[in-house]
One Martini backbone bead per residue (centre of mass of N, CA, C, O) as a GRO file, in nm:
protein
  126
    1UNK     BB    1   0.996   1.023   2.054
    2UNK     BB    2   0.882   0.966   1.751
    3UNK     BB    3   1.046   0.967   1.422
    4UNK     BB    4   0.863   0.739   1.307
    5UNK     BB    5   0.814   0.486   1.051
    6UNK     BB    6   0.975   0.141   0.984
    7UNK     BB    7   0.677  -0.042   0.994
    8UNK     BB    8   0.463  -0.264   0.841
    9UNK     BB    9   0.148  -0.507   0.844
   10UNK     BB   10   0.019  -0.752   0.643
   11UNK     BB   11  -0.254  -0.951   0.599
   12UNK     BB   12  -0.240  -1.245   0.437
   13UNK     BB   13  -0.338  -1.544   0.192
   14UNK     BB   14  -0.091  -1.463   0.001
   15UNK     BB   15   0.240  -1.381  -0.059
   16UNK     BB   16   0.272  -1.395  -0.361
   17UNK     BB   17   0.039  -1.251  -0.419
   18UNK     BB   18   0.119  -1.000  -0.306
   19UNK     BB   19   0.345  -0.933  -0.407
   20UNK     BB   20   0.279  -0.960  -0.740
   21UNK     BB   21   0.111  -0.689  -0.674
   22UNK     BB   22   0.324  -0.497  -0.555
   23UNK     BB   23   0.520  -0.499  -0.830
   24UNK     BB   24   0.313  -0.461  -1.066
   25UNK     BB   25   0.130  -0.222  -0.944
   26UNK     BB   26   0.371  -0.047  -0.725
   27UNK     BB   27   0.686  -0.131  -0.795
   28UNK     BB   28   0.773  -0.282  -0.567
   29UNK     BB   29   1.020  -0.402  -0.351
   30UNK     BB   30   1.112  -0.706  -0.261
   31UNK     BB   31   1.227  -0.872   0.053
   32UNK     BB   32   1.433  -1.025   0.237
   33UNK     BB   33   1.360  -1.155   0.603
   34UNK     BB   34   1.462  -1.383   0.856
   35UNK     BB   35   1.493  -1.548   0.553
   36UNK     BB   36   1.192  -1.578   0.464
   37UNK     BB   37   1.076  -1.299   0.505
   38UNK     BB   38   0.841  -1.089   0.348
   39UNK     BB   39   0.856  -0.740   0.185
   40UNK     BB   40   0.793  -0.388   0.114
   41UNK     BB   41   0.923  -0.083  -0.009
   42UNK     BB   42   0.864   0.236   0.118
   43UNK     BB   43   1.156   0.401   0.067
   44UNK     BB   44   1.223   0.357   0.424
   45UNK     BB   45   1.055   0.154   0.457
   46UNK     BB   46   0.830  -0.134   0.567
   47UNK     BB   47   0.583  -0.436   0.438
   48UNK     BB   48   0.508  -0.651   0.595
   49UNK     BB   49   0.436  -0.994   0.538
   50UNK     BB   50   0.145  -1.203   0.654
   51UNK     BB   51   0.002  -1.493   0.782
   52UNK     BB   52  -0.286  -1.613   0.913
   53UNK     BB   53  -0.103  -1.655   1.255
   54UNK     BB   54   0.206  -1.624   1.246
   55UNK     BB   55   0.118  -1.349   1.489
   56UNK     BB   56   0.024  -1.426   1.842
   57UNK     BB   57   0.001  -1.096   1.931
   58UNK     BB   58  -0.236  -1.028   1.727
   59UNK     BB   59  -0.544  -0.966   1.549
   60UNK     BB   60  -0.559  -0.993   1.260
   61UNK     BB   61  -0.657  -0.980   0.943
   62UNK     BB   62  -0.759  -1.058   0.615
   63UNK     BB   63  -0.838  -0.768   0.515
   64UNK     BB   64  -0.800  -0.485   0.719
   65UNK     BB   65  -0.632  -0.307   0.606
   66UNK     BB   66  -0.472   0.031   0.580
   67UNK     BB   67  -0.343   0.216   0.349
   68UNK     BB   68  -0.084   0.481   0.279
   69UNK     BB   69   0.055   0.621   0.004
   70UNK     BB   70   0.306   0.783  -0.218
   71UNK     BB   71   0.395   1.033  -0.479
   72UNK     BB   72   0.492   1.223  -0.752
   73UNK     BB   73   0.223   1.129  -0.922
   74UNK     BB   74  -0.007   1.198  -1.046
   75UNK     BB   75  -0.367   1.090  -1.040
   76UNK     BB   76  -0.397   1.102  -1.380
   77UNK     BB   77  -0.136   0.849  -1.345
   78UNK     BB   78  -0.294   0.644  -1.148
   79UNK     BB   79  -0.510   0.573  -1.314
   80UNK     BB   80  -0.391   0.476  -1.553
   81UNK     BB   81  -0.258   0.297  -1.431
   82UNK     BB   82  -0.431   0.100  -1.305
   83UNK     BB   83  -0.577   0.015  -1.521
   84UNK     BB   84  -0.388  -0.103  -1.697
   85UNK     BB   85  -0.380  -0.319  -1.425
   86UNK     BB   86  -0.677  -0.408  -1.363
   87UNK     BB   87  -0.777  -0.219  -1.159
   88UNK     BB   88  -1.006  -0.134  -0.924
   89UNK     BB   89  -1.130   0.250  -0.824
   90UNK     BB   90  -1.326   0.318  -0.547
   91UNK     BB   91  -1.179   0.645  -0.556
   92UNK     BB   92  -1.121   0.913  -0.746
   93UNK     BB   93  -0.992   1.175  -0.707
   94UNK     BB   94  -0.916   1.319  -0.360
   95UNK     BB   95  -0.921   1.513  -0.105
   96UNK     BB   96  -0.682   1.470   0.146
   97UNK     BB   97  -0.528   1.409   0.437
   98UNK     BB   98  -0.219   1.404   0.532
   99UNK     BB   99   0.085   1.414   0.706
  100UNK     BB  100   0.204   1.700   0.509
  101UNK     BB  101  -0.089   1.764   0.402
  102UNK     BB  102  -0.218   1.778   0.142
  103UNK     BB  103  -0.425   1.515  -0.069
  104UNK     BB  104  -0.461   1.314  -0.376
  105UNK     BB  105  -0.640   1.034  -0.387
  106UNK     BB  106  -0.623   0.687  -0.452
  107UNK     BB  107  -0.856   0.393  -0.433
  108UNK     BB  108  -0.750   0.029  -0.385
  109UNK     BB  109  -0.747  -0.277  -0.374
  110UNK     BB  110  -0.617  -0.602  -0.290
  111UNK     BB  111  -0.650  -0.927  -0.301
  112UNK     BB  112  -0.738  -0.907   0.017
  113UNK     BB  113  -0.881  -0.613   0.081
  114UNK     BB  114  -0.695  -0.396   0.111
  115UNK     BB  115  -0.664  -0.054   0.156
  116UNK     BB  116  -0.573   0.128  -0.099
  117UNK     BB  117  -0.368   0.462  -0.085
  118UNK     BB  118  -0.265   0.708  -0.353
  119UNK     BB  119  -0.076   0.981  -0.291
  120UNK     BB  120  -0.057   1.333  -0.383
  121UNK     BB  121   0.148   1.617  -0.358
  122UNK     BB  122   0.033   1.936  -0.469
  123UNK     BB  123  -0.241   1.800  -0.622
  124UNK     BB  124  -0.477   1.817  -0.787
  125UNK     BB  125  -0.790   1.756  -0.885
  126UNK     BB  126  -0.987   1.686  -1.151
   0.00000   0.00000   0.00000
């Protein structure tokens, strides 16, 4: 019945400056939607970004997300990438399992405290 995601929300403190982390740290894509909506798209998806209180509809929390991205490079171009832009590193790289097999993540928060995991398939821990 469902043949994939086409989008998630993640709820900010403040959406400039989650794009501004979210473009210049996995250099994902900004867009503008339904006026004035912003989101960041991963690869054919989009992670619409929302302020608390925005859609009265969930209970969504500042900093309660967990999302999980994928890459084509490896754990340790992403560590070096992540360090490089002053991220702090809470874990990995660790084997962890994906939606499509194994994959091996490096976690770390963004400025609002929401988990992200990105992770490359087919690679090695080292």
């Amino acid at each position: 019945m469902i043949g994939g995601i086409d989008h998630l929300v993640l709820t900010v403190g403040d959406i400039d400056r989650a794009v501004a982390f979210y473009t210049r740290v996995l250099r994902m894509e900004c867009v503008t939607f339904a006026g004035t909506r912003k989101a960041l798209m991963a690869g054919d998806q989009k992670i619409n970004l929302q302020t608390l209180g925005q859609e009265t509809r969930n209970r969504a929390r500042v900093g309660s997300g967990d999302i999980c991205l994928f890459t084509q490079i490896s754990p340790d171009e992403i560590i070096a990438h992540l360090k490089r832009e002053g991220v702090d590193i809470l874990e990995g790289p660790v084997e962890k399992s994906g939606a499509r097999g194994p994959i091996v993540s490096v976690y770390f928060n963004d400025p609002d405290g929401n988990l992200v995991e990105v992770g490359s398939y087919a690679k090695k821990a080292s």
